[in-house]
TORVO-324631 format. One record per residue: residue in one letter; y negated, z negated, x negated of N, C-alpha, C in turn. Coordinates in steps of 0.02 Angstrom, whole numbers, plus 50000, padded with zeros to 5 digits. Atoms other than C-alpha are relative to their C-alpha. Layout:
BEGIN
ATOM|a|Y|Z|X|Y|Z|X|Y|Z|X
...
END
This chain:
BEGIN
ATOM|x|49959|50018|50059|42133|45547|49618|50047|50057|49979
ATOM|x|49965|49966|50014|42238|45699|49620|49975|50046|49947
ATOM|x|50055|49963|50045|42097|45799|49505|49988|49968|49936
ATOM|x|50015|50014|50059|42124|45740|49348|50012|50039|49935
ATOM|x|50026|49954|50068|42037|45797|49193|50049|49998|49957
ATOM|x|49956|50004|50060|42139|45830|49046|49965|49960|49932
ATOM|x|50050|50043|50057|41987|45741|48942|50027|49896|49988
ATOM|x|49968|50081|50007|42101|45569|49005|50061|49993|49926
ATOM|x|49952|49994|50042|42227|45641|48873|49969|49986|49938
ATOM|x|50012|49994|50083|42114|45683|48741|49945|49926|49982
ATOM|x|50036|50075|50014|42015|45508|48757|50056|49962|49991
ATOM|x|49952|50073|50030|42162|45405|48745|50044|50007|49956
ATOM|x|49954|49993|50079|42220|45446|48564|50014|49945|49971
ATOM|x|49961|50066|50018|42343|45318|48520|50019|50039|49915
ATOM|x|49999|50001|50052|42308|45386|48352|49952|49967|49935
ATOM|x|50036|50024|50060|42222|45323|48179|49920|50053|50009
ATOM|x|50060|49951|50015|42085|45496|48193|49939|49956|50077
ATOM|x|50032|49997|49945|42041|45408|48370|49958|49933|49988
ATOM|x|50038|50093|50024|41964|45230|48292|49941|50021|49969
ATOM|x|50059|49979|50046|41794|45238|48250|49981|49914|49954
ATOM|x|50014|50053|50044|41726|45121|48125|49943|49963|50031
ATOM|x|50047|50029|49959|41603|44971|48181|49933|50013|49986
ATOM|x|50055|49991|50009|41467|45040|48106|49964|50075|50049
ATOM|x|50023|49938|49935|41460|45203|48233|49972|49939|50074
ATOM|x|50025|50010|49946|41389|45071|48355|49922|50019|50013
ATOM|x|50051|50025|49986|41222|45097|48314|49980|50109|50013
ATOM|x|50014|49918|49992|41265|45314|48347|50005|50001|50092
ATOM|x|50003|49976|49931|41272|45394|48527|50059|49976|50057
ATOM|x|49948|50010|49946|41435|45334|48577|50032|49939|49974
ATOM|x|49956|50067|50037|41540|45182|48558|50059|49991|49968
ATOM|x|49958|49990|50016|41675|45150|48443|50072|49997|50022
ATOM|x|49943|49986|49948|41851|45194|48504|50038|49941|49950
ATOM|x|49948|50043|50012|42009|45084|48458|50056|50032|50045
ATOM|x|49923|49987|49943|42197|45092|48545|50004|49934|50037
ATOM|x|49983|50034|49948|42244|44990|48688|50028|49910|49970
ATOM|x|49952|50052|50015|42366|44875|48605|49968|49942|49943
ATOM|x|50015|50050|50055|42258|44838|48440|49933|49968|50032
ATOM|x|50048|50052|49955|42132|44756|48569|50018|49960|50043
ATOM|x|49976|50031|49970|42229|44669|48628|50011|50013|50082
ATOM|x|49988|49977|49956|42260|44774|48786|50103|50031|50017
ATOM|x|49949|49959|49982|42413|44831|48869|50003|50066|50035
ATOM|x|50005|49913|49964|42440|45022|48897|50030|49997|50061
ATOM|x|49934|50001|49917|42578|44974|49055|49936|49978|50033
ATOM|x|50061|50030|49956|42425|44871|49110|49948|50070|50027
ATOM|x|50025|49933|49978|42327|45033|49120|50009|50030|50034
ATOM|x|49927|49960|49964|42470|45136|49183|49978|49960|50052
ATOM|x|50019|50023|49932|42470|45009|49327|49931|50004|50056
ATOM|x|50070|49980|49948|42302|45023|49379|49978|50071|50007
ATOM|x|50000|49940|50014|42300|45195|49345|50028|50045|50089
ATOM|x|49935|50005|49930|42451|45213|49490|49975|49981|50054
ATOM|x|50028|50046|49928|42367|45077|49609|49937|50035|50013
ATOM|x|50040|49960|49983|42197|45177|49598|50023|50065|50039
ATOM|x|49983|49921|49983|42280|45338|49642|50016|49986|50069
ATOM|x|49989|50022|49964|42350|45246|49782|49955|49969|50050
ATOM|x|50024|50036|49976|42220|45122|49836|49909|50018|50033
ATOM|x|50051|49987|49993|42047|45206|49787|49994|50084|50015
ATOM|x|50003|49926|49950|41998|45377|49904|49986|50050|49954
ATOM|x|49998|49963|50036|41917|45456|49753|49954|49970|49935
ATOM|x|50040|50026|50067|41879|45386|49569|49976|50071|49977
ATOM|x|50024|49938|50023|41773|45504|49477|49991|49976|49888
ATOM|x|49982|50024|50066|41777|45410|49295|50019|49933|50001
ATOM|x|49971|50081|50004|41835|45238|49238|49989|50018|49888
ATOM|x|49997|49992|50081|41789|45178|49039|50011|49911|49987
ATOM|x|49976|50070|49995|41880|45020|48983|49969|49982|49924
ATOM|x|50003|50031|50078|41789|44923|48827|50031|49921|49976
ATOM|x|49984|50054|50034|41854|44789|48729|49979|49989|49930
ATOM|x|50022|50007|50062|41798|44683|48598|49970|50067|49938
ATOM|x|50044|49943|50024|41654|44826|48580|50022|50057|50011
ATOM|x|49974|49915|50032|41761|44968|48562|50036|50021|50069
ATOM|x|49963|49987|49944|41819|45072|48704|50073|50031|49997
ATOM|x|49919|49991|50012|42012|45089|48722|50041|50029|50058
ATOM|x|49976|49937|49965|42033|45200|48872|49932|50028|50045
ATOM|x|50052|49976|49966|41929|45315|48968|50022|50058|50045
ATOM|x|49989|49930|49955|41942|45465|49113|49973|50014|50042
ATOM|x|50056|49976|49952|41845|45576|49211|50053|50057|50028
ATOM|x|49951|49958|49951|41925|45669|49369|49959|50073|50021
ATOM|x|50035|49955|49990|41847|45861|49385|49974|49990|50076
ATOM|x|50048|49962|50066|41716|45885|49409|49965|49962|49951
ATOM|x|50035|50019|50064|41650|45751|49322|50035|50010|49924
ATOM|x|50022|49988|50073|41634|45761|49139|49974|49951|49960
ATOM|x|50013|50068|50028|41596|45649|49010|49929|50008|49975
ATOM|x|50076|49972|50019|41421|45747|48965|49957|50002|50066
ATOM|x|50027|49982|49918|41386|45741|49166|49982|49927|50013
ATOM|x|50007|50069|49971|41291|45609|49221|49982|49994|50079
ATOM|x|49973|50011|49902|41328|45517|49400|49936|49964|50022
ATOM|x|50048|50051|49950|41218|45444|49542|50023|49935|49985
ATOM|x|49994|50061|49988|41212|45265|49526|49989|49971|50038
ATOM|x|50021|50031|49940|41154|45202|49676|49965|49960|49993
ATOM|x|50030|50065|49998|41117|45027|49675|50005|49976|49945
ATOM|x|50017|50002|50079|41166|45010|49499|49954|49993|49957
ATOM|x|50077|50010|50030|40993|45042|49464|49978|49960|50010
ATOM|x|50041|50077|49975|40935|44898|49532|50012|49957|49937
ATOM|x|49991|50045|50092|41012|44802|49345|49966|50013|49943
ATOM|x|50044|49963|50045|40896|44937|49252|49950|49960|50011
ATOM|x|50080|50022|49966|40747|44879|49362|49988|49928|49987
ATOM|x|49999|50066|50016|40799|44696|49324|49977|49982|49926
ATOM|x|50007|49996|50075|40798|44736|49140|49937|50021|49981
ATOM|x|50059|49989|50018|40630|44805|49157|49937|49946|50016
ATOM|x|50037|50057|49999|40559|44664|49229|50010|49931|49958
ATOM|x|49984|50045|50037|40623|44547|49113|49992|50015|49929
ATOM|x|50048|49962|50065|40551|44658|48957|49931|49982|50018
ATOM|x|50076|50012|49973|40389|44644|49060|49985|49945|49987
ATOM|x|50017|50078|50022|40390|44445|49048|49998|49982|49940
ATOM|x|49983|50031|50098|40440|44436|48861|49942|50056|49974
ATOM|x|50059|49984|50049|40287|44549|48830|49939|49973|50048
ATOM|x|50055|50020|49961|40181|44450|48950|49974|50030|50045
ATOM|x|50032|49961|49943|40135|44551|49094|49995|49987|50068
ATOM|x|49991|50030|49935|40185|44459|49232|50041|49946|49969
ATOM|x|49961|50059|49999|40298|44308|49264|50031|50006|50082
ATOM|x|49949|50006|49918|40445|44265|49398|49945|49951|50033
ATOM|x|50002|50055|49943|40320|44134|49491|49907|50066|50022
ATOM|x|50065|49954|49964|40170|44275|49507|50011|50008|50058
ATOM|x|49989|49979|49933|40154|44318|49698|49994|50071|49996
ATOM|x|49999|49913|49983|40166|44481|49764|49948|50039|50012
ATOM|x|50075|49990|49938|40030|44502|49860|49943|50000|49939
ATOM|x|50040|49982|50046|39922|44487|49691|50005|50057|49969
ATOM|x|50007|49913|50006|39981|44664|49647|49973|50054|50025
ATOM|x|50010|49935|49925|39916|44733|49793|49950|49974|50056
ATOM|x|50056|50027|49938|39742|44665|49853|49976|50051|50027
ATOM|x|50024|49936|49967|39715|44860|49920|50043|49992|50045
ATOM|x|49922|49991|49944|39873|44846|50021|50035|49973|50039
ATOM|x|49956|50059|49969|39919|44682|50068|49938|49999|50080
ATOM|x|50036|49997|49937|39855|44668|50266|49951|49948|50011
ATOM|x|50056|50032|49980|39699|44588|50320|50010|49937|49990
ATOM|x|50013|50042|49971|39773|44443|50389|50069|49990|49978
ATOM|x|49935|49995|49997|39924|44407|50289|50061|49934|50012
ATOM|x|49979|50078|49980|40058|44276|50355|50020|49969|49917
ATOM|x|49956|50049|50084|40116|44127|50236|50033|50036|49975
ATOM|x|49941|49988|50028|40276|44202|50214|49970|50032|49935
ATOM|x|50040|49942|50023|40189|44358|50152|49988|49974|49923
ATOM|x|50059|50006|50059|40061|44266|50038|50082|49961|49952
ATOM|x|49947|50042|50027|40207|44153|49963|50066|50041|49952
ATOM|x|49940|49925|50044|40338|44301|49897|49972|49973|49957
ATOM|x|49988|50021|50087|40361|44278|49707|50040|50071|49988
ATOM|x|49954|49929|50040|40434|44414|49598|50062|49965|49987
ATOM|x|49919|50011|49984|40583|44276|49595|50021|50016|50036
ATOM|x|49963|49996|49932|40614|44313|49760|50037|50075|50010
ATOM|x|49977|49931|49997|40606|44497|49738|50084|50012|49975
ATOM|x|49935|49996|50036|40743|44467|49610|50062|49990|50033
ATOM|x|49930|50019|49971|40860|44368|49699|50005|50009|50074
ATOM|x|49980|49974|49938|40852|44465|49858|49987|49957|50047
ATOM|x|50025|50064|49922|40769|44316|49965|49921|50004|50003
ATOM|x|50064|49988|49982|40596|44391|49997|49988|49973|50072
ATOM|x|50003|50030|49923|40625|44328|50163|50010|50026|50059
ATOM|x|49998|49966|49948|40637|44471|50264|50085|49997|50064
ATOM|x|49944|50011|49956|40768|44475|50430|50049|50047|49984
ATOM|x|49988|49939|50010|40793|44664|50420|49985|50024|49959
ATOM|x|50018|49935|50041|40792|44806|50307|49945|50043|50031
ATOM|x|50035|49973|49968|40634|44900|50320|50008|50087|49998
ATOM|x|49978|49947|49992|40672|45081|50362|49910|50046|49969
ATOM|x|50060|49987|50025|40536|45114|50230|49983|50082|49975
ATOM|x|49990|49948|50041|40591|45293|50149|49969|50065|50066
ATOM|x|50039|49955|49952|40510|45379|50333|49926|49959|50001
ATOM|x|50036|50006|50011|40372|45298|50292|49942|50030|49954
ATOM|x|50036|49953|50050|40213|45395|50189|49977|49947|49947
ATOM|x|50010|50052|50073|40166|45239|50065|50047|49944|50027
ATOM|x|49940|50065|49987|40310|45134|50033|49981|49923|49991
ATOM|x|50016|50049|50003|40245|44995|49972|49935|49947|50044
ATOM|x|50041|50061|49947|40115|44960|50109|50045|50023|50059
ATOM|x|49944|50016|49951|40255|44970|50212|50015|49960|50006
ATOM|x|49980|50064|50025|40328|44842|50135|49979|49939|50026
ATOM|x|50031|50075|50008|40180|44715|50128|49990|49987|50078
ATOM|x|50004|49994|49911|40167|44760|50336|50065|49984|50021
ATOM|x|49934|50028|49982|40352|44709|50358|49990|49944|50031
ATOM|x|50005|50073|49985|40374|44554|50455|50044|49962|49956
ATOM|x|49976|50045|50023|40412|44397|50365|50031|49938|50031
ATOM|x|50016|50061|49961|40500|44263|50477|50050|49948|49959
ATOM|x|50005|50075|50051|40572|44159|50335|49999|50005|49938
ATOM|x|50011|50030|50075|40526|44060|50184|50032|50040|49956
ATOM|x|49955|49996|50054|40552|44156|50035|50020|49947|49972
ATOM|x|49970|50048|50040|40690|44095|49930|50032|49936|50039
ATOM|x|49949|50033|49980|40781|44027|50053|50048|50031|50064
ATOM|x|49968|49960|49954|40850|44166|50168|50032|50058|49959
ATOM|x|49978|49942|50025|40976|44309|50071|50004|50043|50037
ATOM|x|49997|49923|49971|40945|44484|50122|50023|50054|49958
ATOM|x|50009|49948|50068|41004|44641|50013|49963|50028|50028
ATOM|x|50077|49952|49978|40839|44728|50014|49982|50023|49949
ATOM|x|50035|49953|50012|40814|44881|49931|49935|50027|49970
ATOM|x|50088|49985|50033|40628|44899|49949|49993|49939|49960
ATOM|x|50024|50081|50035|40624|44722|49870|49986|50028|49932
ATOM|x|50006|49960|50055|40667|44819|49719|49969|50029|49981
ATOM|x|50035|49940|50047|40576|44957|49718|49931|49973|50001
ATOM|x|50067|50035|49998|40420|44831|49747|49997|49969|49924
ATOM|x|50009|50021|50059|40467|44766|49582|49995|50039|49970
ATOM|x|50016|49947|50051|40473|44942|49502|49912|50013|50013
ATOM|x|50090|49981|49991|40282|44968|49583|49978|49940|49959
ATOM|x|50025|50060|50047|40247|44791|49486|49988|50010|49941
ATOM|x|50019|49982|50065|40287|44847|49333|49974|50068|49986
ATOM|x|50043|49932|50008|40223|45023|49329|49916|49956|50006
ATOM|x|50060|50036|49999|40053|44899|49373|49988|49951|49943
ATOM|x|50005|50036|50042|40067|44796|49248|50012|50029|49922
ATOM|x|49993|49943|50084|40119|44934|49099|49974|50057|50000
ATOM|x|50049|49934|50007|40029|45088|49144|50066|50046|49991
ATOM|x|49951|49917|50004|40213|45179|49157|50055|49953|50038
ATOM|x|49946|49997|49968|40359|45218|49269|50065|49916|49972
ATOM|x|49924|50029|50006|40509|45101|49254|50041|50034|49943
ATOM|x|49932|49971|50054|40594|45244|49168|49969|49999|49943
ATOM|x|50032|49975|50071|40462|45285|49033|49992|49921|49973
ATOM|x|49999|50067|50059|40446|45092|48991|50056|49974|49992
ATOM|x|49937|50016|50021|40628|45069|48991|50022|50055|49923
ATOM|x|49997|49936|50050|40649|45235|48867|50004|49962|49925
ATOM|x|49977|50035|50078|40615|45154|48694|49989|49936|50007
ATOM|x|49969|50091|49998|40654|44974|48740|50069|49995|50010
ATOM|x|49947|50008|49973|40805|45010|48813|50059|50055|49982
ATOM|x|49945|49953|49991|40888|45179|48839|49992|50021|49909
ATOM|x|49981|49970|50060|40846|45252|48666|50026|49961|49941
ATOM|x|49973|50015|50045|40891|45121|48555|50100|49978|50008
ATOM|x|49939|49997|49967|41064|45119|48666|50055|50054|49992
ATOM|x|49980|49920|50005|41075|45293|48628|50015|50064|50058
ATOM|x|50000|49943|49951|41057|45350|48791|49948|50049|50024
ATOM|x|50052|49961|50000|40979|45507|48804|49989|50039|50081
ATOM|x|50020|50000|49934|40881|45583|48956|50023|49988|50081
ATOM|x|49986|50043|49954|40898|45468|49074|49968|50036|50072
ATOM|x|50030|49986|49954|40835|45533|49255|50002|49940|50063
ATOM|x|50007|50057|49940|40747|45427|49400|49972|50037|50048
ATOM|x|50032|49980|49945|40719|45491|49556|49920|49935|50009
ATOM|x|50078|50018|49998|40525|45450|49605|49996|49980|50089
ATOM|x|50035|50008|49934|40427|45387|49782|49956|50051|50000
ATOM|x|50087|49948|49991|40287|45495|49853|49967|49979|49948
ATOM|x|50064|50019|50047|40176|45385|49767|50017|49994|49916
ATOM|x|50012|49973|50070|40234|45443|49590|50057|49936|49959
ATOM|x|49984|50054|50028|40350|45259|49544|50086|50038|50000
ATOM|x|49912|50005|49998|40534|45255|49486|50019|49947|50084
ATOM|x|50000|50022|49967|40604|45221|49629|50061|49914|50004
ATOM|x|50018|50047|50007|40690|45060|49580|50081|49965|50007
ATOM|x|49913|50001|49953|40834|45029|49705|50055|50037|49976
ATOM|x|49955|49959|50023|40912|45176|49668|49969|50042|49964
ATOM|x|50046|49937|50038|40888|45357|49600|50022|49998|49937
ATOM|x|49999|49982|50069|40947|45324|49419|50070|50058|49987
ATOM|x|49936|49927|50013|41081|45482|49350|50002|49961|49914
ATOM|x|49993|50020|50072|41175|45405|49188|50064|50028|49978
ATOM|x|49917|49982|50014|41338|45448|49095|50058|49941|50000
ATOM|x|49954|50029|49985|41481|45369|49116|50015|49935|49927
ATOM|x|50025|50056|50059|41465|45279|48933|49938|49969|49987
ATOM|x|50014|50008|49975|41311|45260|48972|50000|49915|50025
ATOM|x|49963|50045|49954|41367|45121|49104|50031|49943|49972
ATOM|x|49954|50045|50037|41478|45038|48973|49966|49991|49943
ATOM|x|50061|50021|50061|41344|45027|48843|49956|49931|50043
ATOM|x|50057|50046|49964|41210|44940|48967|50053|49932|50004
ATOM|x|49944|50055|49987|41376|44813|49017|50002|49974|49931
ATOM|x|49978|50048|50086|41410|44783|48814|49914|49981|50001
ATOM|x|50060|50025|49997|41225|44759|48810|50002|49939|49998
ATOM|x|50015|50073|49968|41217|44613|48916|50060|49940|49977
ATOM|x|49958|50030|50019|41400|44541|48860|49952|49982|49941
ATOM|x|50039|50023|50092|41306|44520|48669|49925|49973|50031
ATOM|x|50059|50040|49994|41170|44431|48764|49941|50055|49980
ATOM|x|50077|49976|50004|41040|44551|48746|49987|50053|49918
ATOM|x|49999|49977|50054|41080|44612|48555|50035|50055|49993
ATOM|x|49963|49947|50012|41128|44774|48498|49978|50031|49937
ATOM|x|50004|49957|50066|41136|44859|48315|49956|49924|49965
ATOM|x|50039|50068|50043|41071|44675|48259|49938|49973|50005
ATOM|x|50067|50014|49964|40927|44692|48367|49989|49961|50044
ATOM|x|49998|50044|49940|40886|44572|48501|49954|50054|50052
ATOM|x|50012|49947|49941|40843|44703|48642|49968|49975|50034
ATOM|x|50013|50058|49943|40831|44583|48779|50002|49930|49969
ATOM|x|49988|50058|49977|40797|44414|48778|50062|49969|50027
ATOM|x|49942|50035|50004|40961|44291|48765|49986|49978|50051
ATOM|x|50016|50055|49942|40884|44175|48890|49971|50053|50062
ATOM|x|49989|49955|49937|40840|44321|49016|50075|50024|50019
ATOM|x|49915|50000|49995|41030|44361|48991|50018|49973|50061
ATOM|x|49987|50058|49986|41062|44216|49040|49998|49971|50080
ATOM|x|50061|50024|49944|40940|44189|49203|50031|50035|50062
ATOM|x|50004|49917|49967|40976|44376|49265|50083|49981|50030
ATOM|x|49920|49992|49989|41176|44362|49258|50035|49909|50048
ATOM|x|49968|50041|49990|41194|44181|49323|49989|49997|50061
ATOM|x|50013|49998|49922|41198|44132|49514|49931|49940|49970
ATOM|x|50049|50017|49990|41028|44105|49548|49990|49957|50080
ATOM|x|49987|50005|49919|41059|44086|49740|50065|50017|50031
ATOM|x|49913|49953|49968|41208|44100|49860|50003|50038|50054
ATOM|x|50008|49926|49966|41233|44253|49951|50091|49979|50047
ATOM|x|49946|50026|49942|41400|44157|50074|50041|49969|49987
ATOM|x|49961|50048|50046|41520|44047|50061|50100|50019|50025
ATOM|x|49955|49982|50015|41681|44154|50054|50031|49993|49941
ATOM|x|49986|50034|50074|41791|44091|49907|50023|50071|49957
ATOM|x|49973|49952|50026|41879|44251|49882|49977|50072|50009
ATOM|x|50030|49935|50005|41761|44371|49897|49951|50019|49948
ATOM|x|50016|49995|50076|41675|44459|49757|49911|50012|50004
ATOM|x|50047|50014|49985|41519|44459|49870|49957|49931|50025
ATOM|x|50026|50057|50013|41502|44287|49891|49996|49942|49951
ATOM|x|49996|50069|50036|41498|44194|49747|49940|49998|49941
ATOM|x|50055|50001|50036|41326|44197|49683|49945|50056|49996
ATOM|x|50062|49960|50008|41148|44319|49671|49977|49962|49933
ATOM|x|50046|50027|50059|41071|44326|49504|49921|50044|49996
ATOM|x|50076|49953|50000|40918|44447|49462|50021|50064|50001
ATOM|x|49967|49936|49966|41004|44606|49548|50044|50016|49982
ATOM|x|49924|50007|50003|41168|44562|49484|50016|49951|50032
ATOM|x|49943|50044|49924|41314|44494|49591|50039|49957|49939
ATOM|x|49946|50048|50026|41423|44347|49510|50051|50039|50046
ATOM|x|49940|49986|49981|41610|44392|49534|50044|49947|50011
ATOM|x|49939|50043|50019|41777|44301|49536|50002|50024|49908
ATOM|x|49961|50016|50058|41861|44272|49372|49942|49966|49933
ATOM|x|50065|50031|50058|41669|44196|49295|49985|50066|49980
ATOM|x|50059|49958|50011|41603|44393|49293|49969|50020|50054
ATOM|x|50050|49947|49980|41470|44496|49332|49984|50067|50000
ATOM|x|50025|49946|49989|41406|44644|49393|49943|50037|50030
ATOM|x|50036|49951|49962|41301|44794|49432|50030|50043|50062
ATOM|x|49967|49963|49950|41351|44888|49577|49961|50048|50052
ATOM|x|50031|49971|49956|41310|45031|49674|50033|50031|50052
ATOM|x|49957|49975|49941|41356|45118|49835|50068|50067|49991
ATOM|x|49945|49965|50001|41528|45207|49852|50036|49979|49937
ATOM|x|49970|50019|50057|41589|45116|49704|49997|50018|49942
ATOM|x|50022|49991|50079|41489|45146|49545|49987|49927|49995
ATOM|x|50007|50075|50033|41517|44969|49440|49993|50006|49954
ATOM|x|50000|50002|50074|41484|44907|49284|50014|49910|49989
ATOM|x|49977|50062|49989|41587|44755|49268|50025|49966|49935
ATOM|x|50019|50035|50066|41547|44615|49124|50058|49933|49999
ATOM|x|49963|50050|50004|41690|44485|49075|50006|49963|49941
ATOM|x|50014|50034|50085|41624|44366|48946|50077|49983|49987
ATOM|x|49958|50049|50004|41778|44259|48949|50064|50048|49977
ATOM|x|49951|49952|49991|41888|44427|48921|49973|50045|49934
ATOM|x|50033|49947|50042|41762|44491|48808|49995|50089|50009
ATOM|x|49983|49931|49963|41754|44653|48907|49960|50049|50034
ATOM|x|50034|49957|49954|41675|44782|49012|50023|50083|50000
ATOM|x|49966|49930|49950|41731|44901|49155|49941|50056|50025
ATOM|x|50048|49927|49985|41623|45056|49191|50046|50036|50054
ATOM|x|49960|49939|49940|41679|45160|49341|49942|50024|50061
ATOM|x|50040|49954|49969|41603|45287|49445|50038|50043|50035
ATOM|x|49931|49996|49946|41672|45339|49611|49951|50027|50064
ATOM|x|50024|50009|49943|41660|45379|49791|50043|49994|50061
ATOM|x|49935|50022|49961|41758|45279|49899|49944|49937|50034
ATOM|x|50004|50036|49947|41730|45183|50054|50008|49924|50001
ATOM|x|49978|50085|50008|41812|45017|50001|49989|49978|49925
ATOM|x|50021|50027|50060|41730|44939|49852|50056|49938|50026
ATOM|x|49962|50048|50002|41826|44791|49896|50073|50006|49984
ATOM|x|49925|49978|50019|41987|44882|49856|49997|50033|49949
ATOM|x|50010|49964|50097|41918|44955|49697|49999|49929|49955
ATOM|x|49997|50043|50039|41890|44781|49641|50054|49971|49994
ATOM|x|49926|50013|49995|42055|44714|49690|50053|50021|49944
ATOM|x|49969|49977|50046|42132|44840|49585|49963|49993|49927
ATOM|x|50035|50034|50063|42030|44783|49428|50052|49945|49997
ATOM|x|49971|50038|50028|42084|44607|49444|50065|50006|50010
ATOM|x|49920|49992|49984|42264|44635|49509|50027|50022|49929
ATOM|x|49944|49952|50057|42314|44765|49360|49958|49985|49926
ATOM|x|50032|50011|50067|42160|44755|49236|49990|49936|49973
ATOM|x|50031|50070|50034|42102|44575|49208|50083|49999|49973
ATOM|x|49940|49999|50038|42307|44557|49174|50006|50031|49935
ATOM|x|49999|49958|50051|42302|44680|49049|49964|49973|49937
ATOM|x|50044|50030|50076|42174|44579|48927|50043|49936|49978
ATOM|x|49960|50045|50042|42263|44474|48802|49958|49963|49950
ATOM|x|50045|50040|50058|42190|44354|48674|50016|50048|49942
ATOM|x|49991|49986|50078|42266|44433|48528|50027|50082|49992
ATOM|x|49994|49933|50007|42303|44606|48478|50099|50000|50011
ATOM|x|49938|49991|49982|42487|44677|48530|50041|50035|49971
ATOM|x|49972|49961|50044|42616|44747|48454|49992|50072|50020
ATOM|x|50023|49916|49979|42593|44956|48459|50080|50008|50065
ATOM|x|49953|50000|49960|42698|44996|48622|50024|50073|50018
ATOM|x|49988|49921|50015|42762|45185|48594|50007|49993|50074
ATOM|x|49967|49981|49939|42847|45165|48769|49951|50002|50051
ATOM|x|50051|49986|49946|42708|45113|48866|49950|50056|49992
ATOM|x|50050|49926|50016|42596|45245|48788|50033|50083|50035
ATOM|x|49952|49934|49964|42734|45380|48846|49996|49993|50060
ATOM|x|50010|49994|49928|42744|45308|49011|49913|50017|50021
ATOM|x|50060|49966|49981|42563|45318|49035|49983|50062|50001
ATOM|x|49999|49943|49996|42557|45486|48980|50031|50040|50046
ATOM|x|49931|49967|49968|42702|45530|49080|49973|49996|50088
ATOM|x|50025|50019|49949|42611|45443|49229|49949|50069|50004
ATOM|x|50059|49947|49999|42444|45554|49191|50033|50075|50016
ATOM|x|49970|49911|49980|42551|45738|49175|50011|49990|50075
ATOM|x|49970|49991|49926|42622|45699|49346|49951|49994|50051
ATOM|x|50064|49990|49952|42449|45670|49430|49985|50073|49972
ATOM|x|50029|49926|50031|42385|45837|49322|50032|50004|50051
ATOM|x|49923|49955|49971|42553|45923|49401|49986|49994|50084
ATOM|x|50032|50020|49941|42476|45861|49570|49945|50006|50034
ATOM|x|50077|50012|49999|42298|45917|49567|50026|50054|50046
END
């Protein structure tokens, strides 16, 4: 946190030149606004701003949207706002989105088995469990397996996979599993004749406006699914407004409302901790949260965090040890910060924020 860009200054123009109009949604970047006329508070900012610096080991961007328009943003050197970050597991919400394009053009379905993708691969003699997998299962992380299969020293991943032991019932045991994922990226590459990335490309990323997207690959030539995707930091907060508008963007229906819908809701429960932001629901490789949102999430704390009820979405990209203390500081300082109605312009808090930011600069 001590490494901060000076690009936090020139993104948060609490001026009239810094508002874009609503019709730049359908250009490369999203339209800006100020804090206050979205009904945001700049102190609210400021606070989490402070408690990050404090709480999280090392943020590397953070992009706050509201009602569409984004109303603060900052990237800590070396990132950049033209630099795009590892996502980790993040990708896994891409891979969700590609299988749920795949169903709305008919290519599969959530109750297909697995094992019909792969009568070269699947073993001789395969148990129930095995034959029984569903591409729901894949989704909601209850393929059945005990363990993680330590598949990536393996030379074909996916008959790795189907050789895994199964000792319970899919769809009724939660595991986070990885290869589960990238079994669904080998699905649809089988079922479309292309990568994950190239059939996401003009369904997804280009009419989003995001341009070259990169996916790390398997030996055997597939996006790999799980992880591997490199995006920008808006980016992140595009895919999140995405899914907030149900699936529509530039007046288009992108996605399917009712995959929305399916993908983001608890499908299954993943523990029964009340106050944790990992137990309160599995959807189709998004996590239910507290406060009624959702998210993508990947390792070391890249999120992309959706708050219908707030009308909102958090983008951040990081590498820190305690995701559970990156989220904390969300709801603690940020969810506070959203207001129903637009606020009066707050010169003071805008100074203190600023005043906050020079003194981290002054600190790098």
């Amino acid at each position: 946190m001590k490494r901060l860009s000076p690009l936090f200054l020139l993104a948060l123009l609490w001026t009239s030149a810094a508002v874009a109009q609503e019709k730049n949604v359908s250009t490369s970047v999203l339209p800006r606004s100020t804090p206050e006329a979205e009904g945001v508070s700049s102190a609210g900012i400021q606070a989490f701003i402070e408690a990050a610096d404090q709480e999280i080991s090392s943020l590397h961007s953070f992009m706050l949207v509201r009602h569409g328009k984004v109303v603060a943003q900052a990237w800590w050197a070396p990132e950049a706002a033209d630099k795009p970050h590892v996502l980790w597991s993040l990708s896994k919400s891409f891979t969700s989105t590609a299988v749920g394009l795949a169903i709305a053009d008919g290519k599969l379905s959530l109750d297909d088995k697995v094992v019909k993708f792969f009568p070269n691969l699947t073993p001789k003699d395969p148990s129930e469990n095995l034959k029984a997998m569903t591409v729901r299962d894949l989704l909601t992380m209850n393929a059945g397996h005990h363990d993680e299969l330590n598949w990536r020293e393996q030379p074909h991943w996916a008959k790795a996979f189907l050789n895994h032991p199964v000792p319970h019932k899919p769809g009724t045991h939660f595991r986070y599993n990885t290869p589960a994922t990238y079994m669904l990226s080998v699905i649809v590459q089988k079922v479309t004749g292309e990568t994950v990335l190239d059939y996401l490309t003009p369904r997804l990323f280009e009419p989003l406006g995001i341009s070259k997207p990169v996916w790390d690959q398997s030996p055997q030539g597939e996006s790999i699914g799980g992880y591997g995707l490199y995006l920008k930091t808006e980016d992140i907060a595009k895919f999140g407004q995405l899914y907030l508008q149900k699936g529509k963007w530039n007046g288009q229906q992108i996605i399917s409302a009712d995959w929305i819908a399916m993908a983001t809701s608890k499908q299954v429960p993943n523990g029964d901790t009340p106050d944790s932001d990992w137990n309160q629901g599995y959807g189709f490789q998004f996590w239910r949260c507290r406060h009624n949102a959702f998210r993508g999430d990947g390792r070391d704390g890249q999120l992309c965090i959706v708050l219908p009820d707030q009308d909102a979405v958090i983008a951040i990209t990081a590498n820190t040890s305690d995701m559970k203390a990156e989220l904390n500081v969300v709801w603690d300082h940020l969810l506070p910060a959203l207001h129903e109605e637009a606020l009066p312009a707050d010169e003071q808090g805008v100074a203190e924020l600023k005043a906050t930011i020079a003194q981290l600069k002054a600190q790098r």
